[in-house]
MARGU-694855 format. One record per residue (C-alpha): residue in three letters; z, y negated, x. Coordinates in steps of 0.001 Angstrom, whole numbers, plus 500000, padded with zeros to 6 digits. Layout:
% MARGU-694855
> ala,Z,Y,X $
...
This chain:
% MARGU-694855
> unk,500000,500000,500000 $
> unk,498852,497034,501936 $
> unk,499903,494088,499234 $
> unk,502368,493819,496410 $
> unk,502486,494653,492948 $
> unk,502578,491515,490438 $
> unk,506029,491606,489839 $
> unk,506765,491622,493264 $
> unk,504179,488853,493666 $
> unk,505360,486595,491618 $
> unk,509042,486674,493220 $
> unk,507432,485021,496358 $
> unk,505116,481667,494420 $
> unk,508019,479271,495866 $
> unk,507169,480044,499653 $
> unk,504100,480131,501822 $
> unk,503657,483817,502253 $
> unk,500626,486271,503577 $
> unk,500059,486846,499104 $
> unk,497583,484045,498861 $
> unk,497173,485793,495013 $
> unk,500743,484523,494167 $
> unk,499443,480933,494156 $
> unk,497043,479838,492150 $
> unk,492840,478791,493240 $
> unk,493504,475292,492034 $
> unk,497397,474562,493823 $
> unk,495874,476307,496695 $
> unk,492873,474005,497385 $
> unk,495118,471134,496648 $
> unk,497764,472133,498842 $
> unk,495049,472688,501234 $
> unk,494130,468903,500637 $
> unk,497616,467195,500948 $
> unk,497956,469373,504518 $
> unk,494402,467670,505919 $
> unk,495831,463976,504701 $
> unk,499202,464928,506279 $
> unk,498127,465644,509250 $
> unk,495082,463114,509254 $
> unk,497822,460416,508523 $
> unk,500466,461946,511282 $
> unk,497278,461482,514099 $
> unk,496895,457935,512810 $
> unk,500837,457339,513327 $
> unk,500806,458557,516828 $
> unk,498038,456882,517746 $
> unk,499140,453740,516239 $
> unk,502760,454561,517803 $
> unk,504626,451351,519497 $
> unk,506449,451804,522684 $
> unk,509920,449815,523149 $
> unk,509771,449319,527188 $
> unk,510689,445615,528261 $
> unk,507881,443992,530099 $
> unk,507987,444721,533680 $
> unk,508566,441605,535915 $
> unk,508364,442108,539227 $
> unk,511994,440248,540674 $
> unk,511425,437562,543253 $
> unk,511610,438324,547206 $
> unk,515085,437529,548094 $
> unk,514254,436198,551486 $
> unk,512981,433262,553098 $
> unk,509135,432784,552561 $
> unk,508414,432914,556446 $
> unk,509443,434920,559428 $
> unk,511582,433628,562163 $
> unk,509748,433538,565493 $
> unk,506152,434190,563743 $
> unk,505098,431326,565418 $
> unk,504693,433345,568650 $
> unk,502562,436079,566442 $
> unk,498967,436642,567074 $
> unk,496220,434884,565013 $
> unk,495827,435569,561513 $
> unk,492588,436666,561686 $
> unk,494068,440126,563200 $
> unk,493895,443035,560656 $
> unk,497614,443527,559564 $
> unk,499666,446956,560694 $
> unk,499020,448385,557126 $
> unk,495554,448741,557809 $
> unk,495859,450205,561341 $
> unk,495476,454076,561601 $
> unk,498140,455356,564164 $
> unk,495237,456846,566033 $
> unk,493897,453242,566431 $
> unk,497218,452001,567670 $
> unk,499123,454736,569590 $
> unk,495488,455115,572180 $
> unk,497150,457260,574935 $
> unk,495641,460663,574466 $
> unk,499028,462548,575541 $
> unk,500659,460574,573009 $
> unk,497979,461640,569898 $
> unk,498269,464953,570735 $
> unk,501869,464481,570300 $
> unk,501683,462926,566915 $
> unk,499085,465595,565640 $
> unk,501691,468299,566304 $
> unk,504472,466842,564890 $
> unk,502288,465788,561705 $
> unk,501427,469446,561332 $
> unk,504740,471046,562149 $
> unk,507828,468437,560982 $
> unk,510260,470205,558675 $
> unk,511111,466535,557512 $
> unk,508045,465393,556361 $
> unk,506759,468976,554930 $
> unk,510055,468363,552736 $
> unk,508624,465022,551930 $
> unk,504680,466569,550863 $
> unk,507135,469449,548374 $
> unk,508834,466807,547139 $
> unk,505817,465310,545831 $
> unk,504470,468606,544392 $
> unk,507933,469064,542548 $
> unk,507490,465464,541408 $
> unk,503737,465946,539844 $
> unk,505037,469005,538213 $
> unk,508046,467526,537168 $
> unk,505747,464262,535455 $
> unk,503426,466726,534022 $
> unk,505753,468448,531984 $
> unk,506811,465363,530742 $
> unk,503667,464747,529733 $
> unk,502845,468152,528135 $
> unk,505384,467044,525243 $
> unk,502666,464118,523846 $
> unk,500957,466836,522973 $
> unk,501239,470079,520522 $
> unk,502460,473546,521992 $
> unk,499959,476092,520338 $
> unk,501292,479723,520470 $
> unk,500912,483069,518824 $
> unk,503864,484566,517434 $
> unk,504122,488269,516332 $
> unk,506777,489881,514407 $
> unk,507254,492906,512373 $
> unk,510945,494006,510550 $
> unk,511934,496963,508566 $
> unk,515255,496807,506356 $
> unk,516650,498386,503656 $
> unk,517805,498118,500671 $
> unk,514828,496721,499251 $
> unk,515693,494156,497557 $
> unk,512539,494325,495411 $
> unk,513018,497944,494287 $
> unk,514921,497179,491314 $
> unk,511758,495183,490015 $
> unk,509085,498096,490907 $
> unk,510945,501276,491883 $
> unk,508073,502516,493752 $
> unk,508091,500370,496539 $
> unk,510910,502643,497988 $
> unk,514209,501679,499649 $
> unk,513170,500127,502667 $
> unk,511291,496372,503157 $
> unk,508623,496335,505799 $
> unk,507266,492713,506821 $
> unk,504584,492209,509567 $
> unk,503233,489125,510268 $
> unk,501034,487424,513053 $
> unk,500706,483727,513107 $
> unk,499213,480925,515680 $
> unk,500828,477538,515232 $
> unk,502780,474571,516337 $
> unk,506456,474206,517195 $
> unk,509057,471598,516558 $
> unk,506298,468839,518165 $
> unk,507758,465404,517863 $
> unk,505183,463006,516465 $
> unk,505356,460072,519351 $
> unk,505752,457207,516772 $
> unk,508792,454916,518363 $
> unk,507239,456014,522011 $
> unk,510286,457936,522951 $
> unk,508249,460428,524479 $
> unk,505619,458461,526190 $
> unk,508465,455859,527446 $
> unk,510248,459200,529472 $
> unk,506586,460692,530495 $
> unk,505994,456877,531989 $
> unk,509429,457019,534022 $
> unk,508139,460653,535074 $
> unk,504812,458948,536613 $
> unk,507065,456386,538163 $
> unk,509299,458871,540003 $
> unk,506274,460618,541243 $
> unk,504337,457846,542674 $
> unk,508060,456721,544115 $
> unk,507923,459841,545912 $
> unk,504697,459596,547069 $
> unk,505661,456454,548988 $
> unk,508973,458032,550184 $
> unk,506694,460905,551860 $
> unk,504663,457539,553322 $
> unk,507463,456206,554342 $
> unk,508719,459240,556393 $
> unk,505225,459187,557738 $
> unk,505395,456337,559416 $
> unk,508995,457092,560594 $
> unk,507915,460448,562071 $
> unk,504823,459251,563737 $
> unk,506979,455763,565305 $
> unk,510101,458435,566470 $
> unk,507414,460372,568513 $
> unk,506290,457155,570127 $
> unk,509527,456136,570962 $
> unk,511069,459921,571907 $
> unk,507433,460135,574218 $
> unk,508262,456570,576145 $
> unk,511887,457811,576450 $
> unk,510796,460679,578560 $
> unk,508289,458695,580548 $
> unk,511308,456277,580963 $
> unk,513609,459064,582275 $
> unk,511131,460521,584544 $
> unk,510773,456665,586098 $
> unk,514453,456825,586069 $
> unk,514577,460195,588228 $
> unk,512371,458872,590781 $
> unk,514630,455622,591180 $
> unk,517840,457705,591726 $
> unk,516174,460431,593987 $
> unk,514654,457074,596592 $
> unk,518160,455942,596105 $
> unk,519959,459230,596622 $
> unk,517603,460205,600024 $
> unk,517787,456344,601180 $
> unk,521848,456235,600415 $
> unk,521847,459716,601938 $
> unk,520379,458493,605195 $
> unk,523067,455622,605080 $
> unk,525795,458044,605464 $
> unk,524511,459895,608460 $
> unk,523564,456619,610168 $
> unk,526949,455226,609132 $
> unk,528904,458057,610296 $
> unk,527350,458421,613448 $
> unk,528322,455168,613963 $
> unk,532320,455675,612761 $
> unk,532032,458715,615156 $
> unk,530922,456043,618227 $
> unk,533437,453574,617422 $
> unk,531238,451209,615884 $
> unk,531714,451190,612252 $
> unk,534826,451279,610668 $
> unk,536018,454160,608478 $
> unk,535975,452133,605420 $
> unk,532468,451942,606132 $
> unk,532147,455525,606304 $
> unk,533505,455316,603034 $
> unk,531911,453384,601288 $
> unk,528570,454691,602437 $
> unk,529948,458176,601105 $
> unk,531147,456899,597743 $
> unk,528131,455003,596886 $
> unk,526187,458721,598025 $
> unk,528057,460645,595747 $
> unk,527828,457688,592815 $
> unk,523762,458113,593085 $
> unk,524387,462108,592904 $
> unk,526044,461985,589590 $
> unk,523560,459645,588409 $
> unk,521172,461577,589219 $
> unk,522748,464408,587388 $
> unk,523820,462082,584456 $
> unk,520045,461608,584170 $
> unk,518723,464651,584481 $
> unk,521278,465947,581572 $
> unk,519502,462539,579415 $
> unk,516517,463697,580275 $
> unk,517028,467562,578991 $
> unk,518283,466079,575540 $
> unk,515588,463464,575203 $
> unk,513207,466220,575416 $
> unk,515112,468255,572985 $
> unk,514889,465702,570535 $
> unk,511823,465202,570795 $
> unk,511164,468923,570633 $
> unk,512786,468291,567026 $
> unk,510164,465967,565658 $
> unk,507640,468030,566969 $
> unk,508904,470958,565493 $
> unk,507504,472811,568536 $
> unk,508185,472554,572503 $
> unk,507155,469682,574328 $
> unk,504196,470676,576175 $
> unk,504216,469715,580451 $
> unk,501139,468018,580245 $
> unk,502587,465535,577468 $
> unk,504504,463798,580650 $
> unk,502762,465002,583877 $
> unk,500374,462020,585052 $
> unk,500547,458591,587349 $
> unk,504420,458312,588903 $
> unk,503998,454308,587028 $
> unk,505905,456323,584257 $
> unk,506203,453681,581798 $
> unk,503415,451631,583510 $
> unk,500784,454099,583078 $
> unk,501034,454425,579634 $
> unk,498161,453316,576945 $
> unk,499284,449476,576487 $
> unk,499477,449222,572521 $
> unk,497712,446126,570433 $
> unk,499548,442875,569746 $
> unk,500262,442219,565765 $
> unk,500294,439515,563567 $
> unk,503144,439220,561207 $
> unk,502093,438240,558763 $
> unk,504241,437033,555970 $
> unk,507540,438319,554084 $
> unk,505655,438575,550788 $
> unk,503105,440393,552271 $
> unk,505765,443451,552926 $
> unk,506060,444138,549263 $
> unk,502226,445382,549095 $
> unk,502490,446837,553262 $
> unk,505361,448928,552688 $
> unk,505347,452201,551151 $
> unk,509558,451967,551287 $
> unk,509573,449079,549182 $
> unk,506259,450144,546790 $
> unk,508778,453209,546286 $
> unk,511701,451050,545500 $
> unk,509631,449322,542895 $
> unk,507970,452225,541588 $
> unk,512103,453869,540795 $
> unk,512444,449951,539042 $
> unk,509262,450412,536620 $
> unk,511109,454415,536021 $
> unk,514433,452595,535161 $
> unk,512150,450264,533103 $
> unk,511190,452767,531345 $
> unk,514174,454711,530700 $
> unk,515189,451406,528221 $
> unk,512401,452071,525931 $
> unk,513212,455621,525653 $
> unk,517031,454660,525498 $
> unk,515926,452119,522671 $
> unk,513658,454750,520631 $
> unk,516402,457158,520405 $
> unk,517897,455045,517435 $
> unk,514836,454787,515097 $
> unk,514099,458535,513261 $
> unk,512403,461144,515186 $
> unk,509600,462934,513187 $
> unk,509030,466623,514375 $
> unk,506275,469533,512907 $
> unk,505802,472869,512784 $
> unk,502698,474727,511308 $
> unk,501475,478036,511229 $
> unk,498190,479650,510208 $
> unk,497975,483909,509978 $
> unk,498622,487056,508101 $
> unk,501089,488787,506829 $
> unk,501915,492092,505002 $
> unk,504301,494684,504407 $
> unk,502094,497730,506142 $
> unk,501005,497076,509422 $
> unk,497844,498757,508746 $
> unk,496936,495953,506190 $
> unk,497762,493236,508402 $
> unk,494354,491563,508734 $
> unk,493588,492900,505156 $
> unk,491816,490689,502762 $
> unk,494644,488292,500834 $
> unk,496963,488109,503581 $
> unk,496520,485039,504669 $
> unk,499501,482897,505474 $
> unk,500646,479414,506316 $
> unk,503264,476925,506675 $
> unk,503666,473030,506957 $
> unk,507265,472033,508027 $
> unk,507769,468592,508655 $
> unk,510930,467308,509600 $
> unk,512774,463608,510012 $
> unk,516182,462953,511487 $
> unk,517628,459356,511425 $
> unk,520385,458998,513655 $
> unk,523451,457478,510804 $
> unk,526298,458190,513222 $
> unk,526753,459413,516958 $
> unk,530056,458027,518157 $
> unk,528166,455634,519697 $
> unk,526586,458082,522192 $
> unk,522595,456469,521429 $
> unk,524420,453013,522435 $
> unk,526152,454086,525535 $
> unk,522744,455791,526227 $
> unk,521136,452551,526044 $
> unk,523599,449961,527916 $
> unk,523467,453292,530672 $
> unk,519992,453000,530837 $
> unk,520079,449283,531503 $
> unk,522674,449425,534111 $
> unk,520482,451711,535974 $
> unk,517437,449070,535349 $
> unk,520157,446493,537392 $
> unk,520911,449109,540039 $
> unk,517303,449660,540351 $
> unk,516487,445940,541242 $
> unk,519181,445682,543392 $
> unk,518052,448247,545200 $
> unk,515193,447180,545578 $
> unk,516236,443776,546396 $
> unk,518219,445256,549192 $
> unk,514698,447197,549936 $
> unk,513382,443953,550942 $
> unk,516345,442302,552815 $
> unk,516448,445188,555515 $
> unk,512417,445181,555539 $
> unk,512364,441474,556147 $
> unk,515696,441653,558755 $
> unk,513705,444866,560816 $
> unk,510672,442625,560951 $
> unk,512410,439242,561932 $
> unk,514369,441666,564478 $
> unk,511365,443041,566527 $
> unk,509770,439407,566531 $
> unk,512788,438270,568367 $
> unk,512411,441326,570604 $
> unk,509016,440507,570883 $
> unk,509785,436519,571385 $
> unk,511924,437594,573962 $
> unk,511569,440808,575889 $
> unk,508432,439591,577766 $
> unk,510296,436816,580075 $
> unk,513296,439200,580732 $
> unk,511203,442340,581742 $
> unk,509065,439357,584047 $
> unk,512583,438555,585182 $
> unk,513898,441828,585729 $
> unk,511110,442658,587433 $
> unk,511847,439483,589897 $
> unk,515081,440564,590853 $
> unk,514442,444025,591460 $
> unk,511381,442979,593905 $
> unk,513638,440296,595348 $
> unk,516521,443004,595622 $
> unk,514615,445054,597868 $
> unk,513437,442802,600456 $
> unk,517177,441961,600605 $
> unk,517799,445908,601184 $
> unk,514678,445991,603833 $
> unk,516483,442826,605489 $
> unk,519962,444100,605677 $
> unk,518991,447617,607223 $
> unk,517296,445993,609362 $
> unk,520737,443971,610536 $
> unk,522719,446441,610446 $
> unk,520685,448636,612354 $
> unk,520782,445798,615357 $
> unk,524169,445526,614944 $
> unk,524047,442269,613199 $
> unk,524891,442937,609786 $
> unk,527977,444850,608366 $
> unk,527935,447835,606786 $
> unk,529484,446083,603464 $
> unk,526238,444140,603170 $
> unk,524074,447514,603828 $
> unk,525828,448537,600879 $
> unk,526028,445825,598372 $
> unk,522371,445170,598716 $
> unk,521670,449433,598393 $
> unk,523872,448947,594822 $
> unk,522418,445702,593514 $
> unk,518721,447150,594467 $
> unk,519433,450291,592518 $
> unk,521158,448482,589131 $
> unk,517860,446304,589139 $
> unk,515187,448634,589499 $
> unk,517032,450405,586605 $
> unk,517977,447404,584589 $
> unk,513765,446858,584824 $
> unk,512693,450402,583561 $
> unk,514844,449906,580690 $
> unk,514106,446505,579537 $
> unk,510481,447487,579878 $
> unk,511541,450645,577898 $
> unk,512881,448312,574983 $
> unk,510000,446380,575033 $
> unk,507774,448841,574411 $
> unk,509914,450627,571696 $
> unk,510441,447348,569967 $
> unk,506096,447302,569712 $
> unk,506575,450813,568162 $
> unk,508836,449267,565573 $
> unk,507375,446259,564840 $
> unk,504013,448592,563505 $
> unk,506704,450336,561317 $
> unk,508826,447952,560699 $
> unk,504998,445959,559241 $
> unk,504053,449336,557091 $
> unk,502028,450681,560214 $
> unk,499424,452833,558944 $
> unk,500232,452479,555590 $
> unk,497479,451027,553767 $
């Protein structure tokens, strides 16, 4: 028996069931009717659906409307940082390879590129809810008693009921724009991270520069202290041969001894720098630091690519160069949009669920003809009383709109500090490396002078000394001044959104 009897039938007119016979031609065609309208007028509503997000103002810079020092920049006419690949700045080719391998390898900034993935998926889910979640359902029960045998004893004890049906789910009809207010924050976080994975971009790629000249510093470094330790070394033995001839004094001796020993544990202090510089840099890499990266011209420092003056530019044009401050507005627009979804929640949400299919009471007659079924179920719910929850939901959602441009206030404050910062380096650094540079050339013609006393007996062994001391704090006092200067170049092209545009 694959449909049931009248009596039976006509216990099931009230609700939409697979015995299209138990409702009349003429109820069914307009039934039929006031579905199409319903749903015609339901697409017109959504369409027509108003969004409550405040207009998006983008807050005012919060810093001076020049740079300090940007006088001293290079014409204007120079293509900003943003729009300078790192390959076109960084031009030493040890140095690119360097870059290349830590671009492929970084743990950081592979967290960074799954963090964006987790963000699209995360925005397209949001999404996914404008629109209606079509599914097939399937079910099938057997129960007993039958509650219909009393009408028609031969429909046995038990109830059967199979039914398959494709339809819609509890979708909620957009019309206050709760839904598309929370799908625009989603887009907003995920372009926020996009920037963020910029951001750490740039970071990785200026770390490697700066880890890269550290080593090339500390190799400079090594050289220094091993002249110094063999020269300082020779001293002694001179020194001592003259204590042991009467000549010299033992504080002499001394002295020549201590300041021997003081270049050996420099030179050990140094070589222990050096080991960890490497091994940080080993870290950004996220592989060993090949020989070759370092091996080259003894210059150290000197022999490195020289990398291209910038023009600064100015502060406002950080908030477009920037990908940490495009990010910082990009989590303002999300907390923008969080109000209108935060304001929708009080106005009625509308939600449907349809179905189309067949259904019977054998499973053998389940795509029989005159078991069609269907179901409209529209539903409303107008928030009347919540304990205040939709209201703390919105006055939450604007205190994280105020947080938000804080933030991003604060976004622009350090950007505009780091910039004004390496100006001044750059202002400055030149004329002390020149003068560095001075003293340490003017230091050891005072060293070749006093050996050359002391060795005719004219000069004391104190002066030997102090002049071996000063020569060696001023060639190193050089190196690392020239080692500043040329890290403060790598952060200036961060610091201006290097590479980001």
């Amino acid at each position: 028996m694959n449909r049931l009897t009248p009596s039976l039938r006509a216990l099931h007119v009230a609700s939409p069931t697979p015995l299209q016979g138990a409702i009349p031609a003429d109820r069914q065609s307009r039934i039929r009717g006031i579905s199409r309208n319903g749903l015609a007028l339901a697409a017109a509503l959504f369409v027509a659906g108003c969004s409550f997000i405040p207009t998006y103002e983008r807050p005012a810079a919060p810093v001076p409307a020049t740079f300090p020092n940007a006088a001293q920049a290079p014409a204007a006419g120079q293509a900003p940082a943003s729009t300078i690949a790192w390959q076109n700045f960084f031009t030493d080719a040890r140095l690119q390879k360097l870059i290349e391998t830590a671009l492929a390898n970084n743990r950081d900034l592979r967290v960074a590129v799954l963090n964006i993935e987790q963000a699209r998926a995360q925005f397209q889910i949001q999404r996914s809810a404008l629109f209606p979640a079509v599914g097939v359902t399937a079910s099938g029960s057997r129960s007993g008693p039958n509650p219909y045998q009393a009408v028609d004893p031969s429909l046995g004890s038990v109830l059967s009921q199979y039914s398959v049906n494709l339809g819609v789910s509890a979708w909620e009809l957009d019309f206050f724009g709760r839904v598309r207010s929370l799908k625009d924050a989603a887009l907003a976080q995920y372009l926020a991270t996009d920037e963020a994975r910029k951001a750490t971009q740039i970071s990785l790629v200026s770390a490697v520069a700066s880890g890269w000249l550290t080593l090339l510093a500390d190799d400079q470094l090594l050289e220094i202290t091993r002249q110094t330790l063999a020269t300082r070394d020779e001293s002694l033995k001179l020194t001592r041969l003259r204590f042991d001839n009467g000549v010299a004094s033992e504080i002499d001796s001394r002295l020549a001894e201590s300041l021997a020993e003081t270049a050996r544990a420099a030179y050990a202090q140094q070589q222990r720098q050096r080991m960890q510089d490497e091994n940080a840099l080993t870290l950004l890499l996220g592989a060993p630091v090949p020989p070759e990266a370092t091996a080259g011209d003894e210059r150290g420092l000197e022999a490195a690519a020289p990398m291209a003056d910038l023009p600064a530019g100015l502060p406002s044009d950080l908030l477009a160069d920037r990908p940490d401050i495009r990010a910082a507005e990009q989590q303002l627009i999300a907390a923008n949009a969080n109000i209108g979804a935060a304001r929708a929640a009080f106005f009625p949400r509308i939600t449907l669920t349809s179905s189309i299919g067949t259904a019977s009471t054998e499973f053998s007659g389940l795509f029989d003809k005159g078991t069609k079924a269907w179901s409209f179920a529209p539903q409303i719910t107008l928030p009347i009383f919540d304990a205040g929850r939709n209201r703390a939901g919105l006055e939450s959602a604007r205190a994280g709109r105020e947080i938000a441009v804080a933030q991003y206030e604060k976004t622009i404050q350090t950007a505009f500090r780091e910039v004004a910062d390496a100006l001044a380096g750059r202002a400055t650094f030149g004329e002390q490396v020149r003068a560095l540079r001075a003293q340490s050339d003017a230091e050891a013609v005072r060293f070749k002078l006093a050996d050359l006393r002391y060795r005719n007996g004219i000069a004391s062994g104190l002066d030997l000394l102090d002049s071996q001391r000063s020569l060696f704090a001023a060639q190193q006092a050089a190196v690392e001044t020239r080692l500043l200067q040329l890290q403060n170049q790598v952060v200036l092209y961060k610091t201006l959104g290097g590479g980001a545009g």
